[in-house]
py3Dmol code that shows the C-alpha trace and the ligand (Angstrom):
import py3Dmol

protein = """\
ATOM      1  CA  UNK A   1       6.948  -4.265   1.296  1.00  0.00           C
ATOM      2  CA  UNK A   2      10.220  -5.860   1.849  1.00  0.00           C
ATOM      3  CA  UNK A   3      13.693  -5.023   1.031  1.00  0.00           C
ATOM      4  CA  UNK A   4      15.510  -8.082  -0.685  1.00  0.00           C
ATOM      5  CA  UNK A   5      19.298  -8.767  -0.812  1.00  0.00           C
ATOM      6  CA  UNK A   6      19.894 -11.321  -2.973  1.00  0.00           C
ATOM      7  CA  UNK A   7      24.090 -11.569  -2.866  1.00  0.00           C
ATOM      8  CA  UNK A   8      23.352 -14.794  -5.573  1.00  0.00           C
ATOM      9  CA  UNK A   9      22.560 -12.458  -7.873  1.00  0.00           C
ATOM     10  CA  UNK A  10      25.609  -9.294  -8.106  1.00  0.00           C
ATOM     11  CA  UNK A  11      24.647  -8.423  -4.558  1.00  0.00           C
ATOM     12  CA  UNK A  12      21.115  -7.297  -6.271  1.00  0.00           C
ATOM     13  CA  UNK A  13      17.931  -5.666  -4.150  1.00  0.00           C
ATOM     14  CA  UNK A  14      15.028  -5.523  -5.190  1.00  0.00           C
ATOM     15  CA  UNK A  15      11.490  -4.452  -3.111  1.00  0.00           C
ATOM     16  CA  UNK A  16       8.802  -7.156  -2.990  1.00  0.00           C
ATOM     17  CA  UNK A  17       5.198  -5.920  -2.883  1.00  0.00           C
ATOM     18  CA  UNK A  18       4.211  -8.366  -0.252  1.00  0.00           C
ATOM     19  CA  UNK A  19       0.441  -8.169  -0.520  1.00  0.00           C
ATOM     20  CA  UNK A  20       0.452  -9.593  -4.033  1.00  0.00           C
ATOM     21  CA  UNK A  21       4.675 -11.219  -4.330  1.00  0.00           C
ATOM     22  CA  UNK A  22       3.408 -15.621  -3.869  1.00  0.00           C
ATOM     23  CA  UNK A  23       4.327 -18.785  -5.153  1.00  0.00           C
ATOM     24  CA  UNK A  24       1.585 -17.898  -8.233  1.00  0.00           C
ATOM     25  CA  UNK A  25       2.720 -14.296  -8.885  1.00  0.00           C
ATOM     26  CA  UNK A  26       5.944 -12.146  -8.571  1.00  0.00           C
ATOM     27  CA  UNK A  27       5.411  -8.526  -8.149  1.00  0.00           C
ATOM     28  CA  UNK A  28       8.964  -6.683  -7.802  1.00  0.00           C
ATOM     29  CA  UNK A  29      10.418  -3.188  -7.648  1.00  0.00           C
ATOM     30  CA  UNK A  30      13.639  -2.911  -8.975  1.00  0.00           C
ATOM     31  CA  UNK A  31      16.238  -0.527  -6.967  1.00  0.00           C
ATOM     32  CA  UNK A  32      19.616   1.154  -8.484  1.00  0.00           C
ATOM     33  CA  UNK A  33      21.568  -1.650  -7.252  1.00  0.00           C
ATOM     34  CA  UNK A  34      22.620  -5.227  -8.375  1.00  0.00           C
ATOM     35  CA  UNK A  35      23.578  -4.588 -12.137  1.00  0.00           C
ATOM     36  CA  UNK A  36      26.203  -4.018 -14.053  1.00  0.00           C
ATOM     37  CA  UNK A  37      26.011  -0.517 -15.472  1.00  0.00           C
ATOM     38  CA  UNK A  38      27.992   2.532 -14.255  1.00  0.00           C
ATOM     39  CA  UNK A  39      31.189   1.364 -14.037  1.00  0.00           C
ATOM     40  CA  UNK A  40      33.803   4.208 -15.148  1.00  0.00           C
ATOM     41  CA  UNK A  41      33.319   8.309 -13.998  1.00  0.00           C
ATOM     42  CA  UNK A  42      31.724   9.454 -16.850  1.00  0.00           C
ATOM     43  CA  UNK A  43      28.189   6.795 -16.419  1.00  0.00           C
ATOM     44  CA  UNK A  44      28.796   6.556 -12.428  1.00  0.00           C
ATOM     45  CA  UNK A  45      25.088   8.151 -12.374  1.00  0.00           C
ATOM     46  CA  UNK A  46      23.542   5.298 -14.641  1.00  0.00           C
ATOM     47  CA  UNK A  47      25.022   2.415 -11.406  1.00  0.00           C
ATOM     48  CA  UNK A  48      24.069   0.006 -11.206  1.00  0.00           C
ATOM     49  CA  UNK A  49      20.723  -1.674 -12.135  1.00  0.00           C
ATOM     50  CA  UNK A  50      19.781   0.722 -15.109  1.00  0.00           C
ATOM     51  CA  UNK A  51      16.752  -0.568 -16.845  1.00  0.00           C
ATOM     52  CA  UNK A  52      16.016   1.966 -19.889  1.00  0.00           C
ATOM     53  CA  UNK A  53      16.509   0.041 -22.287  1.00  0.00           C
ATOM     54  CA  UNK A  54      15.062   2.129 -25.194  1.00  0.00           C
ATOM     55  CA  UNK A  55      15.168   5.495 -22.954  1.00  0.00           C
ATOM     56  CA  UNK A  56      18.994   6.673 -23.217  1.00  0.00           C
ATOM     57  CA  UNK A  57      20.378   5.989 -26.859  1.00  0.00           C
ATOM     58  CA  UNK A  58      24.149   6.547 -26.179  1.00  0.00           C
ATOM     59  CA  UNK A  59      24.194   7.077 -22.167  1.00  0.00           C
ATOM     60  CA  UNK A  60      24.305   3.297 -21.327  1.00  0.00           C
ATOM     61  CA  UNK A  61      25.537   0.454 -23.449  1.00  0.00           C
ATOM     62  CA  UNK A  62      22.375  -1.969 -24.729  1.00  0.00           C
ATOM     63  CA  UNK A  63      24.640  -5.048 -23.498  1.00  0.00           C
ATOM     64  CA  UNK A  64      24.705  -3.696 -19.964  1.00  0.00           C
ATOM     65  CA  UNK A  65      20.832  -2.905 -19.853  1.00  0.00           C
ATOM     66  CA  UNK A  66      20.010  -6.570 -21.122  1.00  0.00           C
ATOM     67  CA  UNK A  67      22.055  -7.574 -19.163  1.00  0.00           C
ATOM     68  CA  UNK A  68      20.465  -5.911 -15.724  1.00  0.00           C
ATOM     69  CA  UNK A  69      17.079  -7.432 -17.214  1.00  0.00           C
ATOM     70  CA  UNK A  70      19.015 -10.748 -17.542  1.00  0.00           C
ATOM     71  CA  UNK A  71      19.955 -10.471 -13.858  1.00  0.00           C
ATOM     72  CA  UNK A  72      17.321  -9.228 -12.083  1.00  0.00           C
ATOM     73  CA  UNK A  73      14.321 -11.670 -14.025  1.00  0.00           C
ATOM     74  CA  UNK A  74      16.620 -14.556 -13.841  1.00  0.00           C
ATOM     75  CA  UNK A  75      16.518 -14.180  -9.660  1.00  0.00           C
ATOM     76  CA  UNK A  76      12.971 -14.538 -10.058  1.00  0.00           C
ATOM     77  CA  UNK A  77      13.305 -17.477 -12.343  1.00  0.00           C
ATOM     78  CA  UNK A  78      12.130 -15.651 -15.593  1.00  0.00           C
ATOM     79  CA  UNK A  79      13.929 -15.017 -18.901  1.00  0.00           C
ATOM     80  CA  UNK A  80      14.199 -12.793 -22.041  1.00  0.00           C
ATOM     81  CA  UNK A  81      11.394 -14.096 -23.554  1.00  0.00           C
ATOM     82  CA  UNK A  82       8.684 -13.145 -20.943  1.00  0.00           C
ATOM     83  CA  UNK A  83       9.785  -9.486 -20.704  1.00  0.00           C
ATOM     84  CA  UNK A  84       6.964  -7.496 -22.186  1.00  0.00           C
ATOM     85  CA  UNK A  85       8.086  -3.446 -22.404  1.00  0.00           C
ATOM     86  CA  UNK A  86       6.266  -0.229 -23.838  1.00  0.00           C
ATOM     87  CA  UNK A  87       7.182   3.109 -25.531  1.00  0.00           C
ATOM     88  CA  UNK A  88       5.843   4.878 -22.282  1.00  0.00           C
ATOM     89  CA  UNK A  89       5.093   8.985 -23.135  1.00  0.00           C
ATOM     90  CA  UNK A  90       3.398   9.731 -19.751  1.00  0.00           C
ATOM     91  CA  UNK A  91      -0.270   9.217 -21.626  1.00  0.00           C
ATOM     92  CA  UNK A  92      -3.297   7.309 -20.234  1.00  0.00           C
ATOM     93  CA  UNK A  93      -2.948   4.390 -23.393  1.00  0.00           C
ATOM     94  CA  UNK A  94      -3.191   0.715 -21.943  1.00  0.00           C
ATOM     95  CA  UNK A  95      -2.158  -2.218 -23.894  1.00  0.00           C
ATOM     96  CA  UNK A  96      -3.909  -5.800 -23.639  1.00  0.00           C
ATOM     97  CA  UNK A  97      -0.821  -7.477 -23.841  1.00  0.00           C
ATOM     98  CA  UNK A  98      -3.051 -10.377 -25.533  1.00  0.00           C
ATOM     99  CA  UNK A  99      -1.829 -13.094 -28.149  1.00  0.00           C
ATOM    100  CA  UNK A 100      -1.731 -10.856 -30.983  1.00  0.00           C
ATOM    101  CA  UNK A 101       0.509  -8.328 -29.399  1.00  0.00           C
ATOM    102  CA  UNK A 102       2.847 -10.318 -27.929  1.00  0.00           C
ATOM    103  CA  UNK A 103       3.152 -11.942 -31.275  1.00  0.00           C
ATOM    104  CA  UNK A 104       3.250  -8.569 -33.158  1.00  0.00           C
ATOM    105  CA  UNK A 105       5.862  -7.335 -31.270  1.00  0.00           C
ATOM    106  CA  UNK A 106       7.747 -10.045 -30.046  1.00  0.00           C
ATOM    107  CA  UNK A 107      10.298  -9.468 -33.310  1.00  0.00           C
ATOM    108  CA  UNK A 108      13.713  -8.682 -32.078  1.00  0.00           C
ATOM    109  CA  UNK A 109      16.726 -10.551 -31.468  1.00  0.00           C
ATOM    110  CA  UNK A 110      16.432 -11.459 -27.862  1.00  0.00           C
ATOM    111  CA  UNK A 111      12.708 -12.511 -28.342  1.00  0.00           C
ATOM    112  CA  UNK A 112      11.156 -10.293 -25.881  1.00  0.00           C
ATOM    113  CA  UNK A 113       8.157  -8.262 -26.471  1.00  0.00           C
ATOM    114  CA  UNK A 114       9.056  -4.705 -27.061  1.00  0.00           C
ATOM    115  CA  UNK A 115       5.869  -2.866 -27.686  1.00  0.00           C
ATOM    116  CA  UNK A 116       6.434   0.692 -30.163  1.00  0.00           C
ATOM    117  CA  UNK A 117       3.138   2.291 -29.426  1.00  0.00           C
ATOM    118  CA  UNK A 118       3.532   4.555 -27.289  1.00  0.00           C
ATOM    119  CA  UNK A 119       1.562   3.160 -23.915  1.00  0.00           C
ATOM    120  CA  UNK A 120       1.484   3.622 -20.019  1.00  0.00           C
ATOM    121  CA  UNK A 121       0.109   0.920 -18.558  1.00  0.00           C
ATOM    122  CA  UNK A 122      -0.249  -2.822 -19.412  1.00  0.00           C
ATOM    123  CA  UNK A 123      -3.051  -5.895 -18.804  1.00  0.00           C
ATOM    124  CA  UNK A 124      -2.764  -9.525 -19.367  1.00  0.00           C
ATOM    125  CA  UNK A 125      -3.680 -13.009 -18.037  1.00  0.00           C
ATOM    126  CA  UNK A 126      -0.952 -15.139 -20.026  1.00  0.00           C
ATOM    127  CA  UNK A 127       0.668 -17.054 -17.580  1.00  0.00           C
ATOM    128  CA  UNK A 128       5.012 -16.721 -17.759  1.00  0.00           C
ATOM    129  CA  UNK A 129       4.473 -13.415 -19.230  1.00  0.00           C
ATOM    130  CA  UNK A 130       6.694 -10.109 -16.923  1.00  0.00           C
ATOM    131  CA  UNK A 131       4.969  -7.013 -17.434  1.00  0.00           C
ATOM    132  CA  UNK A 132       7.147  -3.765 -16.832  1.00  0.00           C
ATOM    133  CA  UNK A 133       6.992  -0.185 -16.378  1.00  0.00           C
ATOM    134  CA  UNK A 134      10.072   1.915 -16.195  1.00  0.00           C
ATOM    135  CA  UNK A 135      10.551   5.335 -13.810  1.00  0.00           C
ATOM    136  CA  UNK A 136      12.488   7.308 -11.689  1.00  0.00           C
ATOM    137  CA  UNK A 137      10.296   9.566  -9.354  1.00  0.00           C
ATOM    138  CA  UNK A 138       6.779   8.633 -11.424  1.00  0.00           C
ATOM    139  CA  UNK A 139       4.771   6.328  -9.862  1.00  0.00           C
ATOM    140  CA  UNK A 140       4.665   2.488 -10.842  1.00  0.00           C
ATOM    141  CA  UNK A 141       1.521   0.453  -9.492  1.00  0.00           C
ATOM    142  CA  UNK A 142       1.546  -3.213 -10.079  1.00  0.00           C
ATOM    143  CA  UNK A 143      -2.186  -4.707  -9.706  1.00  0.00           C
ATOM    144  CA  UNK A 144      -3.331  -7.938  -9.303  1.00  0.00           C
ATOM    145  CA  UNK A 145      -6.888  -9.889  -9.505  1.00  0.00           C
ATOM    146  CA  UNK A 146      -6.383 -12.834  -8.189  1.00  0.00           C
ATOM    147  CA  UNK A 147      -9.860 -14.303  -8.594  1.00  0.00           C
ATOM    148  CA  UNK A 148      -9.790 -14.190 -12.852  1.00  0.00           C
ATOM    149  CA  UNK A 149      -5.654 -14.667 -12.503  1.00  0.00           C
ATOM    150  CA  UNK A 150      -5.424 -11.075 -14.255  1.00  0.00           C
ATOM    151  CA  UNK A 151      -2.149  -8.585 -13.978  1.00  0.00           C
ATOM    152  CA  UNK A 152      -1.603  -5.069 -14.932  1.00  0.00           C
ATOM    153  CA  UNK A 153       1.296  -2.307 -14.786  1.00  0.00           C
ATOM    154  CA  UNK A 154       0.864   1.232 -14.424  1.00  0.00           C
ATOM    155  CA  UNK A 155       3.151   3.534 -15.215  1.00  0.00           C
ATOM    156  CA  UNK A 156       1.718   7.022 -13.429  1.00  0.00           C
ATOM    157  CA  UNK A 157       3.716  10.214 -14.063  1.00  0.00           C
ATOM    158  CA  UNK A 158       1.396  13.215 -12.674  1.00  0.00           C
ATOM    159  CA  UNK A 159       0.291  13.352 -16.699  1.00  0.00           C
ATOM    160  CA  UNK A 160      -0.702  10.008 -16.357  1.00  0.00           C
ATOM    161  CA  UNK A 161      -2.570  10.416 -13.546  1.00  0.00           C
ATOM    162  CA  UNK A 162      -4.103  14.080 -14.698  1.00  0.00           C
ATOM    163  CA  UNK A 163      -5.620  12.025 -17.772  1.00  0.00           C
ATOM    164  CA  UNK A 164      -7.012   8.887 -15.134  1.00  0.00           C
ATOM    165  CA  UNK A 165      -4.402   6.444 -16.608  1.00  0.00           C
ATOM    166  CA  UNK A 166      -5.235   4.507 -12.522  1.00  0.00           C
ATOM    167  CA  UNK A 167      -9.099   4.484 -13.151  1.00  0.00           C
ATOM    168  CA  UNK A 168      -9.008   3.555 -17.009  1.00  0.00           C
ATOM    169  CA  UNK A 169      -6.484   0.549 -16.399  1.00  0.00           C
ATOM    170  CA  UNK A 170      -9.089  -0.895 -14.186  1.00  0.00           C
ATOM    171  CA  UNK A 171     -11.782  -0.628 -16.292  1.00  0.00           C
ATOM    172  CA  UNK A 172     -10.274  -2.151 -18.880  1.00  0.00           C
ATOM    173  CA  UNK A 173      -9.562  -4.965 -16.570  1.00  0.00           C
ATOM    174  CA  UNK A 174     -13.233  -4.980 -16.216  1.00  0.00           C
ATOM    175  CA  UNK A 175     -13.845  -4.932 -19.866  1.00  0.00           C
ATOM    176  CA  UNK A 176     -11.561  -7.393 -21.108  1.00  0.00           C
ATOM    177  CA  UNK A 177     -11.468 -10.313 -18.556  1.00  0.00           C
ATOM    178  CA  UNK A 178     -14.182  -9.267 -15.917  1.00  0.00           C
ATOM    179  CA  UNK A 179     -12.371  -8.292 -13.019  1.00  0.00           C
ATOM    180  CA  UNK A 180     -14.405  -6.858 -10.202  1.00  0.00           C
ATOM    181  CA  UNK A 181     -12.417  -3.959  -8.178  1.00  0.00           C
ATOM    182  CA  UNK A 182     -12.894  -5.506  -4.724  1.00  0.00           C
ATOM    183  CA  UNK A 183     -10.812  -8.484  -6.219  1.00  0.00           C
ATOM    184  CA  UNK A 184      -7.513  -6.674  -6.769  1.00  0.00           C
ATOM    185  CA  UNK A 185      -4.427  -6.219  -4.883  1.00  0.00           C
ATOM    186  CA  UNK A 186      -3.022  -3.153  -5.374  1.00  0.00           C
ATOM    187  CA  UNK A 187       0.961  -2.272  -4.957  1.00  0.00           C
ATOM    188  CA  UNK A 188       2.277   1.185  -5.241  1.00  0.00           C
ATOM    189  CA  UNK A 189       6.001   1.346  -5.339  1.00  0.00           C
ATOM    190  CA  UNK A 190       8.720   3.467  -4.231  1.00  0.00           C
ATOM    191  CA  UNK A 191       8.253   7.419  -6.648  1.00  0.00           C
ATOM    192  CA  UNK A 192       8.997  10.859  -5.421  1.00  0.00           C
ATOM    193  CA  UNK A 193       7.220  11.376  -1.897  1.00  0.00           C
ATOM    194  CA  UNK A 194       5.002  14.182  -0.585  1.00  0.00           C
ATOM    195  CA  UNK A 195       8.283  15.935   0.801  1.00  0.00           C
ATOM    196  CA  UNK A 196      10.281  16.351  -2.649  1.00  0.00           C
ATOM    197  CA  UNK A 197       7.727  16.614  -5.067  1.00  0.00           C
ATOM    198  CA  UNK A 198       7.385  20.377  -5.670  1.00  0.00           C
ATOM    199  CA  UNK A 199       4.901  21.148  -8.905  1.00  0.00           C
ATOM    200  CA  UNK A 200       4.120  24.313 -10.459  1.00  0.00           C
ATOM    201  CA  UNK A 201       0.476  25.935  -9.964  1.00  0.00           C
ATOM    202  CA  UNK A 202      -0.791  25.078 -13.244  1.00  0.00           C
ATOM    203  CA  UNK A 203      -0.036  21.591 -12.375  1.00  0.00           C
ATOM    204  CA  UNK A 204      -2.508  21.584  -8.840  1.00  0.00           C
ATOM    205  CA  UNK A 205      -4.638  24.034 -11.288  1.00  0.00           C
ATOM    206  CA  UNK A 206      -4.825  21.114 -14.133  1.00  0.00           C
ATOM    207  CA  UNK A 207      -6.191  18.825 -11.033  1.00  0.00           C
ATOM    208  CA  UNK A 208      -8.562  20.951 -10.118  1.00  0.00           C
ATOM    209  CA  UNK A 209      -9.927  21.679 -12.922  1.00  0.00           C
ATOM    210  CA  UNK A 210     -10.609  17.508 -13.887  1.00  0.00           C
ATOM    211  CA  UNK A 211     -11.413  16.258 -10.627  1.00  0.00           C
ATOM    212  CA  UNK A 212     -12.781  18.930  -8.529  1.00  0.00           C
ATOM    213  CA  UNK A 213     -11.564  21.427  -5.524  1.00  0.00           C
ATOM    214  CA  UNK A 214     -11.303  18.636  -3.592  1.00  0.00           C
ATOM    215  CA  UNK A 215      -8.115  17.188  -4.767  1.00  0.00           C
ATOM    216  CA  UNK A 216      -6.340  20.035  -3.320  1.00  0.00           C
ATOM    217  CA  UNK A 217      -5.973  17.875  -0.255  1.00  0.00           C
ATOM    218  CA  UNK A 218      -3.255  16.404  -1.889  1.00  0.00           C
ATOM    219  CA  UNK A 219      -1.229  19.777  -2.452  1.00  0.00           C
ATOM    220  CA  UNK A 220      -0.037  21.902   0.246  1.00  0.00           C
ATOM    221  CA  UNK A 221      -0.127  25.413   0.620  1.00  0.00           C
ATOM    222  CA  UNK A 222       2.427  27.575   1.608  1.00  0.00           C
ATOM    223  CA  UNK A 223       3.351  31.243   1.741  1.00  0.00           C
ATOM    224  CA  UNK A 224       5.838  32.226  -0.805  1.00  0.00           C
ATOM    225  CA  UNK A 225       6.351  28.624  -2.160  1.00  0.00           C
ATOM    226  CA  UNK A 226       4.848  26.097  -5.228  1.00  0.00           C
ATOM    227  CA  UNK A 227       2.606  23.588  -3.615  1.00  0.00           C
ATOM    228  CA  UNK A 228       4.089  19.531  -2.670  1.00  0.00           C
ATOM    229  CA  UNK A 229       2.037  17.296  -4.290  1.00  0.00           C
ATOM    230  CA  UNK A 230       1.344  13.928  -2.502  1.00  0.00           C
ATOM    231  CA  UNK A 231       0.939  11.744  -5.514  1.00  0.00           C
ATOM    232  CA  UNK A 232       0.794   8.342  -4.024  1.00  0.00           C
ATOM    233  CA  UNK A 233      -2.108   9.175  -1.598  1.00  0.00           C
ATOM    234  CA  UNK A 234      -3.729  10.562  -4.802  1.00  0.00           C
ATOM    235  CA  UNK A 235      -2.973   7.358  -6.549  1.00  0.00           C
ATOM    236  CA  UNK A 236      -4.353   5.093  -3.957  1.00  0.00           C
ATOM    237  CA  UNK A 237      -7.757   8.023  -3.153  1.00  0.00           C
ATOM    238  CA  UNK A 238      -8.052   7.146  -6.958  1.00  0.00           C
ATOM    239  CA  UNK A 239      -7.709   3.525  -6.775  1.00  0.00           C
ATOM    240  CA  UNK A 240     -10.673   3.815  -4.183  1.00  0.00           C
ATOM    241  CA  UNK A 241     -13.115   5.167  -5.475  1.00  0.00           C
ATOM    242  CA  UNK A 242     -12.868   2.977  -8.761  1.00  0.00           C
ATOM    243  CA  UNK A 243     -13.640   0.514  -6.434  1.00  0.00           C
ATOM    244  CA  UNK A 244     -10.495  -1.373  -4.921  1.00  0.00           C
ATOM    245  CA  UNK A 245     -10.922  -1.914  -1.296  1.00  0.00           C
ATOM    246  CA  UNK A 246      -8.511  -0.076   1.522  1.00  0.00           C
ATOM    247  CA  UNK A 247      -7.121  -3.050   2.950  1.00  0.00           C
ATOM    248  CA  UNK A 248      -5.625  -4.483  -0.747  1.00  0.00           C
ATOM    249  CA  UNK A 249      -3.735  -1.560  -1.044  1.00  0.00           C
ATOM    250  CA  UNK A 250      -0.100  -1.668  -0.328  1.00  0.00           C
ATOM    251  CA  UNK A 251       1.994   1.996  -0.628  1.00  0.00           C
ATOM    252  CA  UNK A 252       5.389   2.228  -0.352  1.00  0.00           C
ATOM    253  CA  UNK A 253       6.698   4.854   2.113  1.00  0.00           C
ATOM    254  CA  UNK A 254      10.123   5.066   0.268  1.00  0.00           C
ATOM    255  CA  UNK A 255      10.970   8.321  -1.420  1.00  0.00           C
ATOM    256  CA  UNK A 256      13.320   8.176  -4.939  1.00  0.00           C
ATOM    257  CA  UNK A 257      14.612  11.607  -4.145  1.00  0.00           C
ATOM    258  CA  UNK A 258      15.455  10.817  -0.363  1.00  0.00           C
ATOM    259  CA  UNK A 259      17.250   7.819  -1.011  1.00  0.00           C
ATOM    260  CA  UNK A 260      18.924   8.065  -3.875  1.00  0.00           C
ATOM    261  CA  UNK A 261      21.581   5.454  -2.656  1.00  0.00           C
ATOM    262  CA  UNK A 262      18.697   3.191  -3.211  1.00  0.00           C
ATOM    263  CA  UNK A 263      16.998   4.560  -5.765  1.00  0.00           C
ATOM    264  CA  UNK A 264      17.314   6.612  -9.294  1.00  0.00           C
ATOM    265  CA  UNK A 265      15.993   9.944  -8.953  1.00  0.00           C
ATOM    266  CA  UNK A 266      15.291  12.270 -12.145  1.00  0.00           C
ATOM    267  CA  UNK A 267      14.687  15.272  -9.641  1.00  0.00           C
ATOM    268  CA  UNK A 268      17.708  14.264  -7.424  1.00  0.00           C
ATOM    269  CA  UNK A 269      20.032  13.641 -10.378  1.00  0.00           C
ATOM    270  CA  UNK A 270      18.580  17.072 -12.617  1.00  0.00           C
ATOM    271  CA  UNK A 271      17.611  14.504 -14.779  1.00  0.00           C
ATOM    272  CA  UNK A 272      20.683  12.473 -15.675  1.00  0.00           C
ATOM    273  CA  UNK A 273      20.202   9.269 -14.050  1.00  0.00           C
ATOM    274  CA  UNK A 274      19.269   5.149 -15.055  1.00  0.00           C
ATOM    275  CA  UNK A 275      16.004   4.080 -14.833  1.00  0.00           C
ATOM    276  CA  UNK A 276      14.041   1.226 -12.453  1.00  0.00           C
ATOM    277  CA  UNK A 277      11.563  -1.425 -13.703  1.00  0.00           C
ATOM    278  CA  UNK A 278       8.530  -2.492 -11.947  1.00  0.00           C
ATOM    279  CA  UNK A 279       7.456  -5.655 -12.703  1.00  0.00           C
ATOM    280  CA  UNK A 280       4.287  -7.893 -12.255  1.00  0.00           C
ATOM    281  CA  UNK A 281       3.834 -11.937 -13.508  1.00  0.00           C
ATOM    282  CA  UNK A 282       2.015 -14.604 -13.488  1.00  0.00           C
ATOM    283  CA  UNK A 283       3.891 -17.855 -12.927  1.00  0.00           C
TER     284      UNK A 283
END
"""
ligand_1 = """\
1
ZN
Zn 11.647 13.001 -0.444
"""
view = py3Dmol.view(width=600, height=400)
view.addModel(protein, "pdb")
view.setStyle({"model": 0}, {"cartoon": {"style": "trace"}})
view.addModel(ligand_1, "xyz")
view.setStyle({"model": 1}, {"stick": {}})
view.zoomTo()
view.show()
């Protein structure tokens, strides 16, 4: 994955996911910086790139957040009108973002497709359509088929990835437009690393009790403390066994809460903080 500065664009940066991000497909991870939010004391903690733009009634002005969108999508030579969002609840839902729902939902003023149902992950193959997930320590994973020209978005909170939200976004690949496992490229972005991500024992007990004792590999143990939980290894151990080979996975080795120059952090900030957009299209 690569670090972009793009000083065209409000000085913006932005993390390609090089092992899908071509001349056919952008696949992007926004970071906190290049918009326009954030600008007095009181919103300093929503600078500068905040994408929530249904997440914070009152904490950021609407203008700014379309705004951000406007920026970073133009830079990769998309507009409004291919932005396609969701009411994410940290569920396992996917949407086929499909004729009928972009035309359902593509109602409001700017022409963009803002989905209501409340959804975690999205799937298309309409070409000039951006997919987006929004977080700030969960864990976004843009995939890619390239052989049936397919995209999908995952937004993976530990909820989402408790309930398989990974494993049921690629099956519904499968379903809807054939995609075989081996043929995807996998990207999972910047989220809260192994070191910051302290859980409580009925979170590692929730694991263990849907996938098995073995999945404590990805919690540690120590005296006197909650276990870490290393949610992108389980994310990509998960991606495996549903079939996606190794070598098409990408993992980013950035951590939101260890960077937060970089990146918004809900841990980091105690929750008051913007939100980043992952997004995945197909040119
Ligand atoms: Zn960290």
């Amino acid at each position: 994955m690569t670090l972009v500065n793009d000083a065209n664009f409000h000085d913006l940066q932005y993390i390609t996911a090089d092992n899908i991000h071509s001349s056919d497909v952008i696949a992007i991870f926004s970071t906190r910086n290049g918009g326009v939010s954030g600008q007095t004391p009181e919103t300093k903690h929503l600078y500068s790139m905040n994408l929530a733009h249904n997440f914070s009634p009152g904490e950021d002005d609407y203008e700014n957040i379309i705004e951000n969108y406007k920026i970073i999508m133009s830079s990769q030579g998309f507009d409004m009108k291919s932005l396609v969002t969701l009411q994410q609840k940290h569920t396992s839902n996917i949407i086929v973002a499909d004729d009928n729902i972009v035309k359902k939902y593509r109602s409001n003023p700017l022409g963009f497709c803002q989905i209501s149902e409340a959804a975690d992950a999205l799937v298309t193959n309409i070409k000039g359509l951006l997919l987006s997930v929004r977080t700030a320590d969960c864990v976004p994973v843009l995939l890619y088929d390239s052989k049936n020209q397919t995209i999908a978005a995952i937004h993976a909170g530990w909820r989402g990835t408790l309930t398989g939200i990974i494993q049921k976004t690629i099956k519904c690949m499968t379903k809807e437009y054939n995609t075989n496992p081996k043929d995807i490229k996998v990207a999972i972005g910047p989220a809260i690393g192994l070191c910051c991500f302290e859980v409580g024992f009925e979170v590692q007990e929730s694991f263990v009790k849907e996938y098995g004792e073995d999945i404590n590999k990805y919690f540690t143990t120590q005296p006197e403390s909650k276990p870490f939980c290393d949610i992108k290894s389980m994310s990509k151990a998960f991606l495996i066994e549903t079939g996606v080979l190794e070598e098409n996975i990408e993992v980013s080795d950035l951590c939101t809460k260890c960077n937060p120059d970089l990146f918004f952090s809900y841990r980091f900030s105690g929750g008051k903080c913007g939100l980043m957009s992952s997004f995945i299209g197909l040119k």
